[in-house]
C-alpha positions as CSV (number, residue, x, y, z in Angstrom):
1,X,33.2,-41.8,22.4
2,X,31.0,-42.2,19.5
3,X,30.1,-46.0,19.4
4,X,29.8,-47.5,16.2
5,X,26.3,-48.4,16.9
6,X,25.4,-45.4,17.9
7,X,26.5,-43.8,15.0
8,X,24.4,-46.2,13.0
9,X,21.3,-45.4,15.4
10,X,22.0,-41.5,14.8
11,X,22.1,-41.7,10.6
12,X,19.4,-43.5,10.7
13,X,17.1,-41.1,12.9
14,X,18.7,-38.2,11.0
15,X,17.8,-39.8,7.4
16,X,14.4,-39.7,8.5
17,X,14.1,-36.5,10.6
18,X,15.5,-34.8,6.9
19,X,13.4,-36.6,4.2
20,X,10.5,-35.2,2.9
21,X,9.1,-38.3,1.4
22,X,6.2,-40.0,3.7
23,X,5.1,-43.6,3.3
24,X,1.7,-44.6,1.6
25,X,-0.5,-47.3,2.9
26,X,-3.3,-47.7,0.7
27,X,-4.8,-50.8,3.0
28,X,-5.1,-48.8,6.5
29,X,-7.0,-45.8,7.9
30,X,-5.9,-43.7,9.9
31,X,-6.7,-40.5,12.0
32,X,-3.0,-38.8,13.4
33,X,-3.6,-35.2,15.4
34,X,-2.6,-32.5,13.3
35,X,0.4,-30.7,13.5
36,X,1.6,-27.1,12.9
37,X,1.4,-26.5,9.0
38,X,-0.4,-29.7,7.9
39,X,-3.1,-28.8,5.1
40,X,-6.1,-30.6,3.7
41,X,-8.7,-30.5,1.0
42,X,-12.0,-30.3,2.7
43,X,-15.6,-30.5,1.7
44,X,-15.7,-32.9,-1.5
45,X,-16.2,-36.2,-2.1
46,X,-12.9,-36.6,-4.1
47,X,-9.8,-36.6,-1.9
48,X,-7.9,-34.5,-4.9
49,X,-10.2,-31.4,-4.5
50,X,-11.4,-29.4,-1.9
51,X,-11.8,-25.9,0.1
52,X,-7.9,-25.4,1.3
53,X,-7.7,-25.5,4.6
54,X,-4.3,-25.1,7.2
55,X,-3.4,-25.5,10.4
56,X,-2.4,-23.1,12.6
57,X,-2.5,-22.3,16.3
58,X,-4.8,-25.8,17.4
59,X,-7.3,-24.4,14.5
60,X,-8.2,-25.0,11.1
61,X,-8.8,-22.4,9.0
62,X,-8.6,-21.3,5.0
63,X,-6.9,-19.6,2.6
64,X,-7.8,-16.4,0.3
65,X,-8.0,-16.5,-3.0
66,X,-6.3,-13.2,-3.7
67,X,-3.1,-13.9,-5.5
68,X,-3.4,-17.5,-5.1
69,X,-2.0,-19.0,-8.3
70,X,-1.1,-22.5,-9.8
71,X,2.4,-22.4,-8.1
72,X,0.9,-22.3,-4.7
73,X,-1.2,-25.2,-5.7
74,X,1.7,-26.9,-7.0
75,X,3.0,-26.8,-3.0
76,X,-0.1,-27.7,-1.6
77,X,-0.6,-31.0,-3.7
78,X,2.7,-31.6,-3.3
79,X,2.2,-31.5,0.5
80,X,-0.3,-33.8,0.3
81,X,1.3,-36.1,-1.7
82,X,-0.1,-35.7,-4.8
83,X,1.9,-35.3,-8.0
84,X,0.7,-31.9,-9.0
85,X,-2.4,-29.6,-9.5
86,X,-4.9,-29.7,-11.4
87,X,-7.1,-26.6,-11.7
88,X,-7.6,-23.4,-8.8
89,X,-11.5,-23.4,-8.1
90,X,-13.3,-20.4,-6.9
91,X,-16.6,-19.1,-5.6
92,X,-17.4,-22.7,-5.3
93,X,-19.2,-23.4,-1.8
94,X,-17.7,-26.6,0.3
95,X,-19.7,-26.0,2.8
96,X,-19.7,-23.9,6.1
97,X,-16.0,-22.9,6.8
98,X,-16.0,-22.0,10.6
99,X,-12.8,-21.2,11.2
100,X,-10.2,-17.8,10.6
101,X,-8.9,-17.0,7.5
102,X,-5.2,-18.1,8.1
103,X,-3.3,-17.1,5.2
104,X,-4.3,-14.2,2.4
105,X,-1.7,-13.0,-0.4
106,X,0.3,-15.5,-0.4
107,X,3.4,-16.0,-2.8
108,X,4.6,-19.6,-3.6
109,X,7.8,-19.7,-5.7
110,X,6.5,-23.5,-6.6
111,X,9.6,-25.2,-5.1
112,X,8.6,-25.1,-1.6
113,X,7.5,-28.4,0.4
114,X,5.2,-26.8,2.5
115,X,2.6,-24.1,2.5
116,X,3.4,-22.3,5.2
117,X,6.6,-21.6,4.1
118,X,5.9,-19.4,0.8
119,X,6.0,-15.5,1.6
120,X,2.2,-14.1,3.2
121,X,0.9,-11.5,5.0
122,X,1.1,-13.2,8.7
123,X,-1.0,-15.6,10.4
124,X,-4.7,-14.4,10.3
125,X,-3.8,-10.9,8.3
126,X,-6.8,-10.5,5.9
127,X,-9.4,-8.4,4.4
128,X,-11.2,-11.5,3.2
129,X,-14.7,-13.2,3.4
130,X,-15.1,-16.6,3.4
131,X,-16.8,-16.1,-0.3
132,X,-13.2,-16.0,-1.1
133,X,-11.5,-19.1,0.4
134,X,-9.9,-21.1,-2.2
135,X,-10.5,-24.6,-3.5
136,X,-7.8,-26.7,-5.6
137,X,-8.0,-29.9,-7.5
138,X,-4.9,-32.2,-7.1
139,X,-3.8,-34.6,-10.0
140,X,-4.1,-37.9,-9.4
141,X,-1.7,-39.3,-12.2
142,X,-2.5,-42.6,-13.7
143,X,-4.9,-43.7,-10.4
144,X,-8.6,-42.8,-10.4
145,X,-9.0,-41.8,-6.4
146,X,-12.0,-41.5,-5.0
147,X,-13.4,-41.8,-1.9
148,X,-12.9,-45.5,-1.1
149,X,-10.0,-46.0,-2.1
150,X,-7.8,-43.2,-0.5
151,X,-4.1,-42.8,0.4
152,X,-3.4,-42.0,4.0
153,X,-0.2,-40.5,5.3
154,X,1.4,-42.0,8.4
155,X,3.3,-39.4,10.4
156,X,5.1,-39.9,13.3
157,X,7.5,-37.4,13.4
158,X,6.4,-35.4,16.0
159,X,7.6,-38.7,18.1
160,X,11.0,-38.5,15.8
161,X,11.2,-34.6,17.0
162,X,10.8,-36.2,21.2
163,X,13.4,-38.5,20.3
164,X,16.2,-36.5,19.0
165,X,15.4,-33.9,21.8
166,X,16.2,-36.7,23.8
167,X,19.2,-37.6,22.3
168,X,21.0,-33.7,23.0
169,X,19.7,-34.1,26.6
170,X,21.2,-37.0,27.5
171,X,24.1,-36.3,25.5
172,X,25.1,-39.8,24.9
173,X,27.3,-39.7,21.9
174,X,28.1,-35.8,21.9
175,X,31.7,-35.0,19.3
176,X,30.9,-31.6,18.8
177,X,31.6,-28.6,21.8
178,X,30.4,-25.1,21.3
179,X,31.9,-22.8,23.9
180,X,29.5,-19.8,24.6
181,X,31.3,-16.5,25.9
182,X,29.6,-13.5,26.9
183,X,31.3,-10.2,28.3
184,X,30.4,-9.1,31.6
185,X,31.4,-5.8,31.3
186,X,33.6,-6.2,34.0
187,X,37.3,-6.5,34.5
188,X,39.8,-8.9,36.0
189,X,42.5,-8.0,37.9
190,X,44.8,-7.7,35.0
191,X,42.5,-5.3,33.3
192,X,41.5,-7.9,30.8
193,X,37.4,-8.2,30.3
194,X,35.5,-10.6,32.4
195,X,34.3,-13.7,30.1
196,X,31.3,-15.9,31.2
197,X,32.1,-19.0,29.5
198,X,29.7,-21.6,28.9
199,X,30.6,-25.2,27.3
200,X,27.2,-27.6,25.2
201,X,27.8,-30.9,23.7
202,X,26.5,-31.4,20.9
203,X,26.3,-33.5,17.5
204,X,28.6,-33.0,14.5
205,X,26.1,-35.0,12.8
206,X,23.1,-32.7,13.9
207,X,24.9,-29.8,13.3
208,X,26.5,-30.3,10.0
209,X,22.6,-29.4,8.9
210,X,23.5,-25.6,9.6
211,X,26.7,-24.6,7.9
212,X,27.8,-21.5,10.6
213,X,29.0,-24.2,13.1
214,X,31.4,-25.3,10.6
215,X,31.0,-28.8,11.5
216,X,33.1,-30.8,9.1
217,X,35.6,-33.6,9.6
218,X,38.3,-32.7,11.8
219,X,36.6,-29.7,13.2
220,X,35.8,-30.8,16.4
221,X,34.8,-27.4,18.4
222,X,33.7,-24.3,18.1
223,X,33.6,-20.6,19.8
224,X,30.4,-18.2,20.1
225,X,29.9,-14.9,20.8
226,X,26.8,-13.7,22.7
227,X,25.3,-10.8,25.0
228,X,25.2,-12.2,28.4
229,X,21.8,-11.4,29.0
230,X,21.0,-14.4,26.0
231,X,23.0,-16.4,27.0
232,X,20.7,-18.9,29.4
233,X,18.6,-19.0,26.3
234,X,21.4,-20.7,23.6
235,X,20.8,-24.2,25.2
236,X,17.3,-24.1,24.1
237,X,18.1,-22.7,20.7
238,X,20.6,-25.6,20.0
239,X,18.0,-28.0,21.2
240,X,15.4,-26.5,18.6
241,X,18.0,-27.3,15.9
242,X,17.3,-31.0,17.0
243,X,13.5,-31.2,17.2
244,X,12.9,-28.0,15.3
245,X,10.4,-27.1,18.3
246,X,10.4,-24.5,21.1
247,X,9.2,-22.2,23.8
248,X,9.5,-18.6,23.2
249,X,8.9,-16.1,25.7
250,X,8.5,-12.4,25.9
251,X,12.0,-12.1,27.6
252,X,13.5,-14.5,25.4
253,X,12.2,-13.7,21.6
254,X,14.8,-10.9,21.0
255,X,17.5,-13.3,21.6
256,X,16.2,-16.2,19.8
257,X,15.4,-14.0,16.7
258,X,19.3,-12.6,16.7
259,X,20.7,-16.3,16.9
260,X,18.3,-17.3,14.1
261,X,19.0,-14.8,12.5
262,X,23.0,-15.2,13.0
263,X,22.8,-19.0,12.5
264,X,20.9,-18.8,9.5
265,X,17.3,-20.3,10.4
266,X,14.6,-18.0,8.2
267,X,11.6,-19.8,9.2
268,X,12.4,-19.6,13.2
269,X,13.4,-16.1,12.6
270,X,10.4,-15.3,10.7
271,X,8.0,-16.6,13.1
272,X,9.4,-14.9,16.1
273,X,9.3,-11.9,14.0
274,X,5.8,-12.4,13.7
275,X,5.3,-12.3,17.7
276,X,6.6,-8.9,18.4
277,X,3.2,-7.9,16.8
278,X,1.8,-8.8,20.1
279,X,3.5,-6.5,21.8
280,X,4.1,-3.1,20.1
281,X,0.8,-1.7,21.2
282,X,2.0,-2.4,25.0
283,X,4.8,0.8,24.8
284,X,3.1,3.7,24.6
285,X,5.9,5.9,24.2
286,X,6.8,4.0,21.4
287,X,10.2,3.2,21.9
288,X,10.3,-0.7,21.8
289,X,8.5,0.0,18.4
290,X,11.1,1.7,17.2
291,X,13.8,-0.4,18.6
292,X,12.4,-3.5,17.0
293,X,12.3,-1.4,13.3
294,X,16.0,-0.6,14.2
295,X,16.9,-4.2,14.7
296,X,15.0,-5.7,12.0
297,X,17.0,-3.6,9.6
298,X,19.7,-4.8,11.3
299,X,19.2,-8.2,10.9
300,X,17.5,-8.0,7.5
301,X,13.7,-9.7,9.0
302,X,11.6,-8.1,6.7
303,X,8.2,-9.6,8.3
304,X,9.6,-8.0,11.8
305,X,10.0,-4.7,9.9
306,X,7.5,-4.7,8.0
307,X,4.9,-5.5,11.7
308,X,6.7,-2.0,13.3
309,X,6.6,0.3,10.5
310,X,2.6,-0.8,9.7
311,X,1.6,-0.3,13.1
312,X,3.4,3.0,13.5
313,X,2.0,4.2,10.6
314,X,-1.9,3.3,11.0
315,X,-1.1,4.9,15.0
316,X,1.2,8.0,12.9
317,X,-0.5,10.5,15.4
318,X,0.0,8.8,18.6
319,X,3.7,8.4,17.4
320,X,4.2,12.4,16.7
321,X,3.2,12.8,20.2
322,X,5.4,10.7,21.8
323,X,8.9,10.7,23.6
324,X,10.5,8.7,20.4
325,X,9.1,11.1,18.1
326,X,12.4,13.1,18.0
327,X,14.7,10.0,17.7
328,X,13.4,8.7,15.0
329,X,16.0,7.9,12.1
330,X,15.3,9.3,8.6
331,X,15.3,5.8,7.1
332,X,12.2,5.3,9.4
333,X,10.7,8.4,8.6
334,X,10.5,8.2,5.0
335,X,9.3,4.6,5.1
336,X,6.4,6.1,6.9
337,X,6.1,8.9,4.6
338,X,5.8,6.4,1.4
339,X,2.5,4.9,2.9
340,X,-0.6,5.2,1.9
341,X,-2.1,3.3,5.1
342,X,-0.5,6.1,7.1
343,X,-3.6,7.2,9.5
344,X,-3.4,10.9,10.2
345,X,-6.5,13.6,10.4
346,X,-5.1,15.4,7.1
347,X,-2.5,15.8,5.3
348,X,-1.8,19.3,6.3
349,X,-0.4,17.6,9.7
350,X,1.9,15.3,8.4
351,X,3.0,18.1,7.2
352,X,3.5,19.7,10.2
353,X,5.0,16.5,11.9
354,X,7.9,16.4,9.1
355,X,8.6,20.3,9.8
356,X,8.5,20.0,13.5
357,X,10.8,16.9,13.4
358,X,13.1,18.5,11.3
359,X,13.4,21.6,13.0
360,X,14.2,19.6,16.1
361,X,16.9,17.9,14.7
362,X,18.6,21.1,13.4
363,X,21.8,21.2,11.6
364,X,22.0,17.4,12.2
365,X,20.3,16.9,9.1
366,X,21.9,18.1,5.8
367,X,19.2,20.1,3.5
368,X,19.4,17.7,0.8
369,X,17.5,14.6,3.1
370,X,14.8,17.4,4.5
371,X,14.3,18.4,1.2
372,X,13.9,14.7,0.1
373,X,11.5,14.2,3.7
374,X,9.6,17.1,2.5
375,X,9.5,15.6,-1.1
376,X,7.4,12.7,0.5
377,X,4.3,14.7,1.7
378,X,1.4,15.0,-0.5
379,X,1.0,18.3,-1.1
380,X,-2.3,17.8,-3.4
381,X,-3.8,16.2,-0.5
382,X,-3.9,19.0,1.6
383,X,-7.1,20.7,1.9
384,X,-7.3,23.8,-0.3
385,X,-7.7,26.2,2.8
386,X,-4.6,24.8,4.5
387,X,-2.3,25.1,1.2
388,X,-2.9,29.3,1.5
389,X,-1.3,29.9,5.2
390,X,1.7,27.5,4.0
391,X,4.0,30.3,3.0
392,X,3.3,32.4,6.0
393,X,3.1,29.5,8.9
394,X,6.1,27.1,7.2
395,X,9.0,27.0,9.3
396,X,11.3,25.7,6.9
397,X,9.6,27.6,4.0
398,X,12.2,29.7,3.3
399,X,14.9,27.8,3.4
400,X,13.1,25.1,1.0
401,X,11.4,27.7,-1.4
402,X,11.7,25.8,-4.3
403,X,10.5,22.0,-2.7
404,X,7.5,24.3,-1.5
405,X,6.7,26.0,-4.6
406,X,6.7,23.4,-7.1
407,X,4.8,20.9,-4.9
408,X,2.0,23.8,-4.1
409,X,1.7,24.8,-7.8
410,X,0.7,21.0,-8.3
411,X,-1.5,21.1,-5.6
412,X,-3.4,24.2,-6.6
413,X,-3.5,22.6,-10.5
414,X,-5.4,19.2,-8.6
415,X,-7.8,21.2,-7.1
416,X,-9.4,23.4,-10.3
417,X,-8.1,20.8,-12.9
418,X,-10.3,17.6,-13.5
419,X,-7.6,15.1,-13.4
420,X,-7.9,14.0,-16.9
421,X,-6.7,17.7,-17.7
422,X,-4.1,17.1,-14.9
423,X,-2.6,13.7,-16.6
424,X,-2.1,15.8,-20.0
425,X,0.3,17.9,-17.4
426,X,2.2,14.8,-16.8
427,X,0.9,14.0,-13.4
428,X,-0.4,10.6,-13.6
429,X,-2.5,8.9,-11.5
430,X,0.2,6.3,-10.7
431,X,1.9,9.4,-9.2
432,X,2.0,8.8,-5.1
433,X,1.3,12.4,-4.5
434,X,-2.1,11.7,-5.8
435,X,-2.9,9.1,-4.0
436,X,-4.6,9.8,-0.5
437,X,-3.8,8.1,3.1
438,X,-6.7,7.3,5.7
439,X,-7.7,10.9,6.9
440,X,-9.8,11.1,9.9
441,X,-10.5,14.5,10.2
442,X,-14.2,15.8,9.5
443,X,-16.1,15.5,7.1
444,X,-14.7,12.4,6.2
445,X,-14.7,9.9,9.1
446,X,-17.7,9.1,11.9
447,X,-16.7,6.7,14.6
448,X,-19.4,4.0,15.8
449,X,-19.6,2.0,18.8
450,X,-21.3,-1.0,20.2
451,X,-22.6,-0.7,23.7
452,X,-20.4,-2.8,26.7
453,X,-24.6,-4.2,27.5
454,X,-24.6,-5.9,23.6
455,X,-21.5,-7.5,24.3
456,X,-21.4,-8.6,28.0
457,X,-22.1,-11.8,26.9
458,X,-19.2,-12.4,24.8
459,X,-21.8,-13.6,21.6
460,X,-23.6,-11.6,19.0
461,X,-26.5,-13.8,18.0
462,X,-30.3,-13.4,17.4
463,X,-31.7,-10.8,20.1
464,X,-34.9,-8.8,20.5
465,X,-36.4,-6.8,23.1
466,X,-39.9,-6.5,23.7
467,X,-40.2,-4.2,21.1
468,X,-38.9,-6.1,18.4
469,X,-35.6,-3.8,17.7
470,X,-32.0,-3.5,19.2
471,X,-32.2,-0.5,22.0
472,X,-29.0,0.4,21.4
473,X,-28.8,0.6,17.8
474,X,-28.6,4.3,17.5
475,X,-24.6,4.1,18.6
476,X,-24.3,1.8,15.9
477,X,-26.0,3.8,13.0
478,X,-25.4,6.6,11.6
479,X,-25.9,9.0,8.2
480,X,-23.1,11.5,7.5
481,X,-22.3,13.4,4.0
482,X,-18.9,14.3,2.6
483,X,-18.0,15.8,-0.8
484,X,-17.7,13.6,-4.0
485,X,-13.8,13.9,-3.5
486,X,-11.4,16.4,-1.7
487,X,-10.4,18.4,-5.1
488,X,-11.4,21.4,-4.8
489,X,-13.8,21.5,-7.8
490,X,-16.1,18.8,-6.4
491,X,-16.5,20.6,-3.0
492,X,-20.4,21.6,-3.2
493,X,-21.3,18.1,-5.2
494,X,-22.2,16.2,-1.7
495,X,-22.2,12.7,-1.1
496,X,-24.5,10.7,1.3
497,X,-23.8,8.1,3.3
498,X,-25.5,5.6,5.6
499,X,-22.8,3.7,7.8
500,X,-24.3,0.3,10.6
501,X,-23.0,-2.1,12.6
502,X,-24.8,-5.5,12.5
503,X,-24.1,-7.5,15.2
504,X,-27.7,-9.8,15.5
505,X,-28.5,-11.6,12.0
506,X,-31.8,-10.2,12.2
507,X,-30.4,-6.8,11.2
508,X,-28.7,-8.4,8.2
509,X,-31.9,-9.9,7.2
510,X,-33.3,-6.5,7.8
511,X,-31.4,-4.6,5.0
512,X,-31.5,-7.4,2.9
513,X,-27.7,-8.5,3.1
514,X,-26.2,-12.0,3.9
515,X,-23.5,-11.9,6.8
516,X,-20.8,-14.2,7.9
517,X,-20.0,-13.5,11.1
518,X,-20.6,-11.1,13.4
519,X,-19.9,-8.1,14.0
520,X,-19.7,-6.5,10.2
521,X,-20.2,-3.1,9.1
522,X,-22.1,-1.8,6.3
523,X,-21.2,1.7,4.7
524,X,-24.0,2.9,1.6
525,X,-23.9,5.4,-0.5
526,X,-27.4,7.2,-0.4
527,X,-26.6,9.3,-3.5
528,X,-25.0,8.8,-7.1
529,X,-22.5,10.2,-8.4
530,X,-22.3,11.2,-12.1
531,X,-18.2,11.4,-11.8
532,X,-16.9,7.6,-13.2
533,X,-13.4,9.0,-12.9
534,X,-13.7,8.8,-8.8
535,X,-13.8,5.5,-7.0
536,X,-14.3,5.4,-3.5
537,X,-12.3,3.3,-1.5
538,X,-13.6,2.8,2.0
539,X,-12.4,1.8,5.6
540,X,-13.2,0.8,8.9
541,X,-10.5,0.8,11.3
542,X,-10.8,-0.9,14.7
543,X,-9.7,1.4,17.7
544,X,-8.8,-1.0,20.9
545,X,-9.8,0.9,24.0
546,X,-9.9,4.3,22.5
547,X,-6.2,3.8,22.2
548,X,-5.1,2.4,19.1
549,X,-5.7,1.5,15.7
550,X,-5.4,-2.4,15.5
551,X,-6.7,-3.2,12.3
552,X,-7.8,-1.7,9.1
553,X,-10.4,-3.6,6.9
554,X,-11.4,-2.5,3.2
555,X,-15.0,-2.6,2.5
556,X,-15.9,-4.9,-0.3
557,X,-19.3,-4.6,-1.7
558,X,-20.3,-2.2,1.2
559,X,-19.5,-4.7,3.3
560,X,-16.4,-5.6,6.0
561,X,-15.7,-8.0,8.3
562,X,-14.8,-6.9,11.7
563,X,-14.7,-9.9,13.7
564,X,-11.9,-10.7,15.6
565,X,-12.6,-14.1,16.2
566,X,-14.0,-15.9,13.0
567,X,-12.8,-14.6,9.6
568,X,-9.9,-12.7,10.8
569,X,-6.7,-12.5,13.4
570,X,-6.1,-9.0,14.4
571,X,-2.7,-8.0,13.4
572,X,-2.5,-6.0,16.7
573,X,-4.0,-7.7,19.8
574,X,-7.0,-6.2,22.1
575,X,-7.4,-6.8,25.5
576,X,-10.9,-7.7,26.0
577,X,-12.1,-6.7,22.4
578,X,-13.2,-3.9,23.0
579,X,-13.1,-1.9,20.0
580,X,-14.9,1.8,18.7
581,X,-15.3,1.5,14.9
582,X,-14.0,4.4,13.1
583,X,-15.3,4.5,9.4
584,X,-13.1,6.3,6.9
585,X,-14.2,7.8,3.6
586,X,-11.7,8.0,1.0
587,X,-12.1,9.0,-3.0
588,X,-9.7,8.5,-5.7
589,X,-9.3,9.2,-8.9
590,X,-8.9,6.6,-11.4
C-alpha cells in the first residue's frame, strides 16, 4: 500500500528528477565530476564565451563548426544557464584543444535542453581539424559576468538517478504491475501455446512519464508482449526508465533497442543504434549487417540505418562477394545505388553487381524495379573502353534495350562534350549520374602504409636515425599521375601527384605544413591545370587489417587527418589500429 508519506517522498523526488531548471549560487565554488552530455565554454577569460567543448565517453572534446548555427547556440547557452547567445565565433584560437572532435554537423531545432540531443553525425564522426572547433558567446542579460563573479551549477542528480534506482529495487510502494509474456514455442497439453509469464512492480507515478504503459487513474496493470530470448533483459529496461542509466551489452542491445523503440524512448534507442557500429565489421559474410538495415527500417531508427547502409557501401565489393549478396532486398539495394560514397574499383562493376544480382533473383523481380536498379548506375562514369563491350557482354541488355541505350548515348555525349556543352543538353551538373563515387581502380588510387617498426611503440612523435631521415619513409611516399578527369576528352592532359604520410613533426616542418596530430596525410598536385570547370575532390580511406574500409576522410587544403585517437572517432572500429592508407583521386565538374 501506497503510504501517504511515501507518496509525498515520491512527487517530490519525481519533481526534481523531471525539472530542467538547476539552482544558482553565486556565493560558492564548486568543482562536481562531469557527466554524460554536460558542455562548457573553455579557454576565455569571460565565462559567457569560449571554444565549445562536450562530454562524451570520460573525455572532453569539441565541436565543428560546419553547420553550426545560432540555434545550436541557443541550446548550448541554454544548457549552461545562460539566457541566450550572443554571437558564433570562429577561427579564433582558445588555446590547445587535446581532445576528439565529438560532434560535426550538427542540427539544433533551438528548443532542445541539451546539446547532445539535436540531430549529428555520431559521436566522433568528422572530417574536421581542430582549426574548425567552434566558439560561442552567451548573453549575459542585465549582469556583467566576468571571471570573479561567476555562476556555478550545483548538480546532484546523478545521486537523484541512485536514489530512484533504489526505490524500483526495493519496491517499497510499487501500484503499478506489468506482466511480461513470451511464447515458448511450445505447447501444453491442450494444444494451447506455452506462455513464460513474468510479473515487475513498478510505479504508476514513474511510469505515467511514458504514455504506452497507460498508467492513468484506475489503470492499475498492464500486459506485455516480448520474444523470450529478451525477456531477462525488460527488468533492466524498466529500471532505466527510473534512473535513465544502463548497461548494454552485445547480447542484449537488439532487445533493448526494440523496447525503446516500442516504448517510445528516441534518445535510448538512438544511442544503442549508435553501438551496432562496433560491430558490423565483425560478420564477414555480412549478414548481421544486413539484418540490422532490415530492422532499422523496421523500427524507423534512422541513425541504426543510416551506420549499415554507410558501411556497406564504403565495403560495396566485399558485400558483392559475400553469401548475403543474393538476399539483399531491393529497398537495400537502391539505397546503395544512390551513394556517392559507395567504394567500388569502377563503375563498370557496379554495373556488373546490379546485373548479376538481378539475374540471380530471376522472375522474382518484375522488369519495371530492374529497370529502375539499372536506372541508378552511372552510366557516364564508366570508363569509355568499358561502355563499348556493354551491348555484347550485358546480360540483361536485351531485355532492357531502351534503359541501356538512352543511359549510353549520355555517357558517350560526357565523354567528347565539355560539360558546359553537356548542360545546354539538359544534363546538369546537379544530375547524380554525373557525379562520381570513390573508384579505386588504377590510375586513380595508390595505397600507402606505415611500417609495424614506426608504430610498435604506440606514439608518433619526433624521431631520427643516425642519418637524420625516417628509414622507412619510402612506404609512406609516393608520386603517381592520373588524367585531369575521367571524360574522355581530358584523357592525354595528365595530372601529377605527390601523396605522404607524416607521422614525426619533423616531416611536417619539412614540407613546410603545420600538423595537428599525427598521423596526417598530404596529397599535392605537382602540376596545373588550365580546366577551372574541374575540381578535385580527394580521399583517403583507412583500410583496418587489409580487410575493410573504416573510415573515409576528405582532404582539406591537401591535408587530412587520419588519427584515430585525437581529432577523430572511427566510425568503424580497428583492432590494434592497424590501418593501410588508400588515397583516392576523384575530379568533378563544377
Amino acid at each position: 500500500m501506497l503510504t501517504h508519506q511515501n507518496l509525498r517522498t515520491l512527487w517530490i523526488l519525481l519533481l526534481l528528477h523531471m525539472s530542467a531548471r538547476a539552482y544558482k549560487f553565486d556565493i560558492l565554488k564548486t568543482h562536481h565530476e562531469p557527466q554524460e552530455g554536460d558542455v562548457r565554454l573553455f579557454g576565455s577569460k569571460n565565462v559567457s564565451e569560449g571554444r565549445v567543448e562536450i562530454y562524451h565517453d570520460g573525455k572532453w572534446g569539441t565541436v565543428c563548426d560546419d553547420n553550426w548555427d545560432m540555434a545550436d547556440a541557443r541550446v548550448l547557452c541554454r544548457q549552461l544557464n545562460f539566457p541566450g547567445a550572443k554571437s558564433i565565433v570562429t577561427g579564433k584560437d582558445y588555446g590547445q584543444a587535446p581532445g576528439p572532435i565529438w560532434l560535426d554537423d550538427i542540427n539544433c531545432k533551438g528548443t532542445e535542453t541539451h546539446l547532445f540531443t539535436c540531430e549529428f553525425k555520431g559521436w566522433g564522426e568528422t572530417d574536421c581539424t581542430h582549426k574548425e572547433d567552434v566558439g560561442v558567446v552567451c548573453e549575459t542579460g542585465s549582469i556583467n559576468v566576468d571571471i570573479n563573479d561567476s555562476t556555478h551549477s550545483l548538480d546532484h542528480s546523478i545521486g537523484l538517478s541512485d536514489f530512484l534506482g533504489q526505490i524500483f529495487d526495493d519496491g517499497n510502494g510499487c501500484d503499478f504491475l506489468i506482466v511480461v509474456q513470451s511464447p515458448t514455442g511450445n505447447k501444453q497439453e491442450d494444444g494451447t501455446p506455452e506462455i513464460s509469464e513474468k510479473t515487475i512492480c513498478a510505479h504508476k507515478m514513474i511510469l505515467s512519464q511514458i504514455p504506452f504503459f497507460n498508467a492513468s487513474v484506475g489503470i492499475t496493470n498492464i500486459t506485455v508482449n516480448l520474444s523470450l530470448p529478451c525477456q531477462p533483459h525488460f527488468t533492466s529496461f524498466i529500471r532505466y526508465i527510473y534512473t535513465r542509466k544502463i548497461d548494454v551489452t552485445l547480447s542484449s542491445a537488439l532487445c533493448l533497442h526494440q523496447m525503446a523503440s516500442n516504448f517510445g524512448l528516441k534518445q535510448l534507442m538512438e544511442d544503442i543504434g549508435r553501438l551496432f557500429s562496433k560491430i558490423l565489421p565483425e560478420d564477414s559474410t555480412f549478414h548481421n549487417q544486413v539484418s540490422f538495415y532490415k530492422y532499422a527500417v523496421e523500427t524507423k531508427d534512422l541513425v541504426l540505418e543510416e551506420n549499415c547502409v554507410q558501411y556497406m557501401a564504403w565495403n560495396y565489393q566485399n558485400l558483392t562477394r559475400s553469401p548475403a549478396w543474393s538476399g539483399l532486398s531491393v529497398g537495400l539495394l537502391g539505397a546503395l545505388l544512390t551513394r556517392s560514397d559507395l567504394v567500388a574499383p569502377d563503375e563498370y562493376f557496379v554495373l556488373q553487381s546490379v546485373e548479376r544480382w538481378i539475374s540471380e533473383k530471376g522472375d522474382s523481380i518484375d522488369l519495371e524495379t530492374q529497370a529502375d536498379l539499372l536506372g541508378r548506375i552511372r552510366f557516364p562514369m564508366i570508363p569509355a573502353e568499358k561502355l563499348y563491350v556493354i551491348e555484347s557482354s550485358s546480360p540483361l541488355y536485351s531485355t532492357h534495350k531502351t534503359v541501356y541505350r538512352d543511359n549510353m548515348l549520355k555517357a558517350f555525349q560526357f565523354n567528347v562534350l565539355l560539360f558546359s556543352n553537356l548542360t545546354k543538353q539538359k544534363f546538369g551538373k546537379e544530375n547524380r549520374d554525373y557525379q562520381p563515387r570513390i573508384y579505386t581502380a588504377e590510375p586513380w588510387s595508390i595505397v600507402l602504409e606505415v611500417s609495424s617498426s614506426e608504430t610498435q611503440s604506440g606514439q608518433y612523435n619526433n624521431h631520427y636515425n643516425n642519418y637524420g631521415y625516417n628509414p622507412y619513409s619510402q612506404t609512406r611516399s609516393k608520386s603517381f599521375t592520373t588524367p585531369v578527369h575521367n571524360s574522355l576528352i581530358f584523357k592525354d592532359i595528365v595530372m601529377s601527384w605527390q601523396a605522404n604520410i607524416f607521422i614525426y613533426r619533423y616531416e611536417c616542418s619539412n614540407h613546410g605544413v603545420r600538423c595537428e596530430s599525427f598521423p596526417v596525410a598530404r596529397l599535392t598536385p605537382q602540376s596545373y591545370i588550365s580546366q577551372s570547370e574541374i575540381l578535385f575532390r580527394n580521399r583517403i580511406l583507412l583500410v583496418c587489417q587489409g580487410q575493410y574500409v573504416c573510415q573515409i576522410q576528405d582532404f582539406k587544403s591537401n591535408m587530412a587527418s587520419v588519427s584515430a585517437n585525437a581529432t577523430q572517432v572511427l566510425p568503424y572500429p580497428c583492432a590494434g589500429d592497424q590501418f593501410t592508407y588508400q588515397i583516392v583521386v576523384t575530379p568533378e565538374y563544377v
